[in-house]
C-alpha positions in Angstrom: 9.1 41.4 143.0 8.7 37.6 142.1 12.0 36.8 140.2 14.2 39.9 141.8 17.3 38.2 142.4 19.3 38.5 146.4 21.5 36.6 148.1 20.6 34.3 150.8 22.3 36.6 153.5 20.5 39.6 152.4 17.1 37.2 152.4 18.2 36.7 156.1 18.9 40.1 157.0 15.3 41.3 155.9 14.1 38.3 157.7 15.1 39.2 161.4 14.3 42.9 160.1 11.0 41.1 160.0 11.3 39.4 162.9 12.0 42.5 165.0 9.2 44.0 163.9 6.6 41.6 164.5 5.0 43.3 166.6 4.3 46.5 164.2 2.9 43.9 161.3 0.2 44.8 159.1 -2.8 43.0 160.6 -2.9 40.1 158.0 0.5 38.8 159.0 -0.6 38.3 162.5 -3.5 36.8 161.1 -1.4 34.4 159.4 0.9 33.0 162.1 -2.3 31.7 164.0 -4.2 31.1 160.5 -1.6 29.0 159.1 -1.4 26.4 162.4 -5.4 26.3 162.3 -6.8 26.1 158.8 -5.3 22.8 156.7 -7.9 23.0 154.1 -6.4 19.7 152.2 -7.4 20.5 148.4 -8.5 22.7 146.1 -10.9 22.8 142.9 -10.6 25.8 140.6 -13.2 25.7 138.1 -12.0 28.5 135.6 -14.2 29.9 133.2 -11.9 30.5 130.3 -13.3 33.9 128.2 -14.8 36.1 130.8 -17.8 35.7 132.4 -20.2 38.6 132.8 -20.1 39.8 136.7 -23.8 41.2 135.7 -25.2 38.2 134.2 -24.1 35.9 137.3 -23.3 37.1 140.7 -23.5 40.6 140.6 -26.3 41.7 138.7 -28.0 45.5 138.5 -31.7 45.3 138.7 -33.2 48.4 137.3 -29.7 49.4 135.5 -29.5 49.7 131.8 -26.5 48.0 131.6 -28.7 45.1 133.5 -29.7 43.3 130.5 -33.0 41.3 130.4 -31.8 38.7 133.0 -34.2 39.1 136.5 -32.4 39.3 139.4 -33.1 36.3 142.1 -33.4 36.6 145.8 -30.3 33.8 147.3 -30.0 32.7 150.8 -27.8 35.9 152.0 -30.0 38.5 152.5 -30.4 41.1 150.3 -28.2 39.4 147.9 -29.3 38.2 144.3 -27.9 36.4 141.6 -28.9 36.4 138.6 -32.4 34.0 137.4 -29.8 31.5 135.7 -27.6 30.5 138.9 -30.9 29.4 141.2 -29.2 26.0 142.6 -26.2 28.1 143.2 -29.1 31.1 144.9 -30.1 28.2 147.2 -27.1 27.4 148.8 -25.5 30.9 149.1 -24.9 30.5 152.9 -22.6 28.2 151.9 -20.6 30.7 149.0 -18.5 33.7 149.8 -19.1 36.3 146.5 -16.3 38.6 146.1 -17.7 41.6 143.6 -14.8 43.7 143.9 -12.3 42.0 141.7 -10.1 44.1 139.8 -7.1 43.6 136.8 -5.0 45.8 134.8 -5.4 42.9 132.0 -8.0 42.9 129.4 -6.1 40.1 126.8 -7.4 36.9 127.0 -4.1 35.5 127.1 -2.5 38.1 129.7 -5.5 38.1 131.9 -5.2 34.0 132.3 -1.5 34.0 133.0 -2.3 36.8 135.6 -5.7 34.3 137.1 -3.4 31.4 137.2 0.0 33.0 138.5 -0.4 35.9 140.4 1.7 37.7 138.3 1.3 39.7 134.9 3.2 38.3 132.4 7.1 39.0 131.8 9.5 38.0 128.8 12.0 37.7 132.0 10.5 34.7 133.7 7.6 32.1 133.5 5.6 32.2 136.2 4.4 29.0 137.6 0.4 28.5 138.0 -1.8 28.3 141.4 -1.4 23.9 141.0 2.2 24.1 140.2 2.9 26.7 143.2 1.3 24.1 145.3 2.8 21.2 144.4 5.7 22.0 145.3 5.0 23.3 148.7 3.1 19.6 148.9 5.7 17.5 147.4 4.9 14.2 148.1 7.0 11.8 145.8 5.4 8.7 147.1 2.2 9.4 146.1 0.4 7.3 143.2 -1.4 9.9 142.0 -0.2 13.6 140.5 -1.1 16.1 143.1 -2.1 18.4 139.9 -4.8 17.1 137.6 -6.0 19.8 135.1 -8.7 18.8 132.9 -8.3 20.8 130.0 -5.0 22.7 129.7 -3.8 25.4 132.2 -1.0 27.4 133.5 2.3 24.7 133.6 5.2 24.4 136.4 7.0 27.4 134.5 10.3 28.3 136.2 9.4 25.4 139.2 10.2 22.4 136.6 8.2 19.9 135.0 8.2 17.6 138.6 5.5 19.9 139.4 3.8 20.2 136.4 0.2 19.5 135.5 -1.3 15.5 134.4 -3.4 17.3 132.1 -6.9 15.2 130.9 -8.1 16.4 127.9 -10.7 14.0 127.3 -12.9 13.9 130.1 -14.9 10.7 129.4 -11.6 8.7 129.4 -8.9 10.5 131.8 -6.0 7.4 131.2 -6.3 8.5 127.5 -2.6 9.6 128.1 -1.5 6.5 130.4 -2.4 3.6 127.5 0.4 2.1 126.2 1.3 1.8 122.5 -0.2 -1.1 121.2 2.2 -4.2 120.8 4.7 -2.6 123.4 4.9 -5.3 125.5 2.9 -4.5 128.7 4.8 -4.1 132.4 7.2 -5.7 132.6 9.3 -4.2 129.3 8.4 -1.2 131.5 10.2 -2.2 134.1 13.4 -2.9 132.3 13.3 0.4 130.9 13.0 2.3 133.5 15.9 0.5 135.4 18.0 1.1 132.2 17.1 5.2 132.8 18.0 4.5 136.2 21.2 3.5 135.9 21.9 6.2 133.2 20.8 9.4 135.1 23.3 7.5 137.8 26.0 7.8 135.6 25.1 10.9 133.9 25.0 13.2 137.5 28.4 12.4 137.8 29.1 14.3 134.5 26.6 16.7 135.3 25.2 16.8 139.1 23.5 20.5 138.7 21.3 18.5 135.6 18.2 17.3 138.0 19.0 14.2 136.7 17.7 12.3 140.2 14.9 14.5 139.8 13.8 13.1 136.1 14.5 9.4 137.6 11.7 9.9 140.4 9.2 11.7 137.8 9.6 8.9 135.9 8.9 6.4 138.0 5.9 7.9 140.0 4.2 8.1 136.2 4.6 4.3 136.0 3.2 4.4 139.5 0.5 6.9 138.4 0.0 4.6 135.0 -0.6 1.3 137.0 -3.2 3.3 139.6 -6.9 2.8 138.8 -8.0 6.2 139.6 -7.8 7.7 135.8 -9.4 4.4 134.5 -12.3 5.1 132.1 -16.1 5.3 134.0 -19.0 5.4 133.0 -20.6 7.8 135.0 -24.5 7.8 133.6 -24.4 4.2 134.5 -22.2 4.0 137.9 -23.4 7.0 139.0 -26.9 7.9 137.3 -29.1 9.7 140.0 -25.8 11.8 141.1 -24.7 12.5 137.2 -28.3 13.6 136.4 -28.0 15.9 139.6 -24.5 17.6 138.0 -26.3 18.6 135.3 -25.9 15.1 132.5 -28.5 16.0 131.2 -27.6 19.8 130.4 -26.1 20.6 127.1 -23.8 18.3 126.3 -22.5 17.4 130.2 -19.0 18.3 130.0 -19.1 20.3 133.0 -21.5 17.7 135.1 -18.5 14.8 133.9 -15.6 17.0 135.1 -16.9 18.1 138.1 -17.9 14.6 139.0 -14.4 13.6 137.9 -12.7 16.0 140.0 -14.7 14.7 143.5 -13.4 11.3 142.9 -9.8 12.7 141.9 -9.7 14.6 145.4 -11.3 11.3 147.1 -8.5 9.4 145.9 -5.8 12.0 147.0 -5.1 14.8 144.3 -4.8 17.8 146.1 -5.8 20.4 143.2 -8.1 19.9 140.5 -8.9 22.7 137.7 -11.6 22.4 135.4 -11.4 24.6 132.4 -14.9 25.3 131.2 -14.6 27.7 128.1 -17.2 29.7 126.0 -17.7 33.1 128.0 -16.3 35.1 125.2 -19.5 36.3 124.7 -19.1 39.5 122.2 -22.1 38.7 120.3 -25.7 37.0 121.3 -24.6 37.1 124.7 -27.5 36.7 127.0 -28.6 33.4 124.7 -25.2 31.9 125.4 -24.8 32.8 129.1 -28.3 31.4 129.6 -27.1 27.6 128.3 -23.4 28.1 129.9 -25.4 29.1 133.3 -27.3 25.7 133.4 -24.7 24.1 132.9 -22.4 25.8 135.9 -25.4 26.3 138.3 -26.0 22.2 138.4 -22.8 21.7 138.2 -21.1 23.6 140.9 -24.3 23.5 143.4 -24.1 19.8 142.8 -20.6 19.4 143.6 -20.5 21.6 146.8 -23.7 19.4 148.2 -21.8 16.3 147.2 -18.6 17.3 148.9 -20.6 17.9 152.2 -22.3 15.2 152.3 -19.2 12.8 152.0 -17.5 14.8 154.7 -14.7 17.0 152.2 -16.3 20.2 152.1 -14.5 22.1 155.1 -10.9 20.4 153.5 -11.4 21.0 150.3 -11.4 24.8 148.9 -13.5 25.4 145.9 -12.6 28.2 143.9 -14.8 29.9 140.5 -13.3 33.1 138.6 -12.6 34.1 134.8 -10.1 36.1 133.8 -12.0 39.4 133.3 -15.6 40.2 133.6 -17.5 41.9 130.3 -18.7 45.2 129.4 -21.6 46.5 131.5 -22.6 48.7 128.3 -24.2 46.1 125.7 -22.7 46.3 122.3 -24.4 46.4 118.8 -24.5 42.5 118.4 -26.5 42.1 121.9 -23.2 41.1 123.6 -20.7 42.0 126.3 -17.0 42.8 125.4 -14.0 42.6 128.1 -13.7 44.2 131.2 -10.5 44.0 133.8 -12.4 46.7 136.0 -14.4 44.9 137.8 -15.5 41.4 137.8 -16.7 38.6 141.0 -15.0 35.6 142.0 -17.2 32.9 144.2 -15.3 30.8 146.6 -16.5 27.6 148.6 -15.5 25.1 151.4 -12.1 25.2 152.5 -12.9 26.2 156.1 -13.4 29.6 155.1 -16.6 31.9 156.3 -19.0 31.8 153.9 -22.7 33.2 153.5 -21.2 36.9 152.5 -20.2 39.2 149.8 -17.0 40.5 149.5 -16.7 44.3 148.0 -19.3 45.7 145.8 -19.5 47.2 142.5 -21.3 50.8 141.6 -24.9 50.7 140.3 -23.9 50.1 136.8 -21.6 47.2 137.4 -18.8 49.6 136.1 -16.5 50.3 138.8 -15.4 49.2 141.9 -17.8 50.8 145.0 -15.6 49.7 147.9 -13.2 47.0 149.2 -11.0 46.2 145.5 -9.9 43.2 145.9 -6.3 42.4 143.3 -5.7 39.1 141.8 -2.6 38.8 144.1 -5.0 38.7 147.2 -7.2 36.2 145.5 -4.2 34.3 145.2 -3.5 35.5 149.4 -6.5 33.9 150.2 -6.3 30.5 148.6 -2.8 30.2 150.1 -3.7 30.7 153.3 -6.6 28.9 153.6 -4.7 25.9 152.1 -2.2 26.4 155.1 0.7 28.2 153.8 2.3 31.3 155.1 2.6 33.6 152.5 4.8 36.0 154.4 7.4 33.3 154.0 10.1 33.5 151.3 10.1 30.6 148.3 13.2 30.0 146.1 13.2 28.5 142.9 15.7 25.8 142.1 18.1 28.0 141.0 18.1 29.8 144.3 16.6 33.0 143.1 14.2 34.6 145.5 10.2 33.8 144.3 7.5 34.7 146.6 4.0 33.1 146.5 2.4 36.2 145.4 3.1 39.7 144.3 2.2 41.1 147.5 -0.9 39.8 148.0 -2.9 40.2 151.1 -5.4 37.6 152.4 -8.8 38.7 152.4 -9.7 39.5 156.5 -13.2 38.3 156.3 -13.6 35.3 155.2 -10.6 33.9 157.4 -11.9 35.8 160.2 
């Protein structure tokens, strides 16, 4: 279990247990060993869409079902696949998507079923769990660096029991990202910057002597990498309709009211620049009531958005380094309630996953004929979070420890999905 406290001599002994029984492994951990020296997928964008989308009224729809809905169901470039008549971008570039329909979660709370999408983990008054960005910074950490390696654009799951070194730089306005960077006015610019930070400096020096278990060198390198971060021009302000007009219209800028085509823009030009995870949070699937209206408009915007984002990657050479990952935290009822909407659903629900070197151009899993249950191959939030790992390049056989030295594995047991790192 993540948090369950040993010693470091009985983490070794269970390691050359391990070791000595290599050769009886489960198939996935010999996967890994060759898996983890081959694929180096660089970054990762998580576009997470916060309230529950309906698996039926996107990638996994029931044509001929009641629980359908009056949404037509679209041929895509897999065949025999469809999506449904809202994701058609998305429908022409499925070679390029792996669908997984089998998703499954014992969490139907909003709040619960996010921690459990972002961590890993379900949620426990004993420990906070750090997110999927937070996880991964630290395996990355690159102190040097000008930029955060975690850029969430709208709030997410924070560092948790990892620290605030690897927590997110969260943007919450999307049309200026250095909203948080600007300094007070009549504060004196740089260089009264510099002195300050000098002054902290020399402080934290003196105070690790008093305290040396404090992080105190920790907080003095934090610090300084957000001057470093403040000074970089890579959160500065754009203007994307004019810098970028034919390829903002292409996002969708001209959909609703282009959040998603900004972010998604946003987040190609954070991972040009060197942030290695993005996640966009793109909200309003909470659709209890007047559902299919509301899944329509929040379609458009995803489908030009996401198809848009994928092209732009390949075309500038990122695609195969860069992982793209799309889930909500639950999917919705298949049965359509009195106010023509969908309520939530942990049974089953899709994820769609891009990029990243993985094989794409298949389906993962598959639901029953009512979108109700799982069919065959249930796939567990803790092998989603498998997957990502190991396409990203980490072994997730390996043991992690937290700062305090207590034993915290990458995920609760999670086991990469064979297929699409075959």
């Amino acid at each position: 279990m993540f948090g369950l406290h040993l010693s470091r001599r009985q983490v070794l002994r269970r390691s050359l247990t391990g070791s000595l029984s290599f050769a009886a492994a489960p198939w996935w951990q010999v996967l890994l060993a060759a898996e983890t020296k081959r694929r180096q997928a660089r970054s990762c964008i998580v576009l997470f869409l916060e309230g529950g989308p309906s698996h039926i009224d996107t990638f996994d729809p029931k044509p001929g079902a009641d629980t359908n809905g009056p949404f037509e169901a679209i041929d895509t470039k897999i065949a025999g696949v469809k999506f449904s008549q809202h994701l058609p971008k998305l429908a022409e570039i499925a070679d390029k998507l792996a669908i997984i329909r089998s998703l499954h979660s014992p969490e139907g709370d909003h709040d619960r079923a996010a921690s459990l999408l972002h961590t890993g983990y379900q949620p426990s008054p004993a420990l906070t769990y750090p997110g999927l960005g937070s996880t991964l910074s630290r395996q990355w950490k690159d102190e040097a660096s000008d930029v955060p390696l975690f850029v969430s654009i709208g709030s997410t799951a924070g560092p948790g029991v990892l620290g605030p070194q690897f927590g997110p730089f969260v943007i919450q306005d999307v049309n200026n990202p250095a909203a948080a960077l600007d300094l007070p006015e009549g504060f004196g610019g740089d260089k009264r910057i510099e002195r300050r930070i000098k002054a902290l400096e020399k402080f934290n020096q003196g105070f690790s002597v008093l305290a040396p278990l404090a992080g105190t060198e920790d907080f003095t390198k934090l610090t300084q990498r957000a001057d470093r971060m403040r000074r970089s021009q890579v959160f500065r302000a754009v203007d994307l309709p004019v810098t970028e007009p034919q390829l903002f219209e292409k996002y969708g800028g001209n959909v609703n009211d282009g959040y998603l085509a900004r972010a998604c823009l946003q987040a190609r030009r954070f991972v040009e620049a060197g942030v290695r995870f993005v996640e966009i949070q793109f909200g309003g699937w909470d659709t209890h009531a007047d559902n299919f209206n509301q899944v329509q408009n929040l379609s458009a915007s995803l489908d030009a958005a996401l198809a848009t984002l994928i092209a732009d990657l390949g075309e500038r050479g990122l695609l195969d380094t860069t992982l793209i990952a799309c889930f909500g935290e639950f999917g919705r009822t298949p049965k359509i309630n009195g106010d023509n909407g969908r309520d939530h659903f942990p049974d089953v629900f899709s994820a769609m996953l891009a990029g990243g070197g993985l094989k794409t151009g298949q389906v993962i899993g598959k639901s029953n004929d009512t979108g109700s249950a799982v069919a065959d191959h249930e796939v567990k939030v803790p092998d989603l979070h498998a997957t990502l790992f190991t396409a990203l390049g980490l072994d997730v056989t390996k043991d992690q420890f937290a700062p305090d030295g207590r034993l915290l594995r990458l995920t609760n047991n999670g086991q990469p999905i064979r297929e699409l790192l075959a």
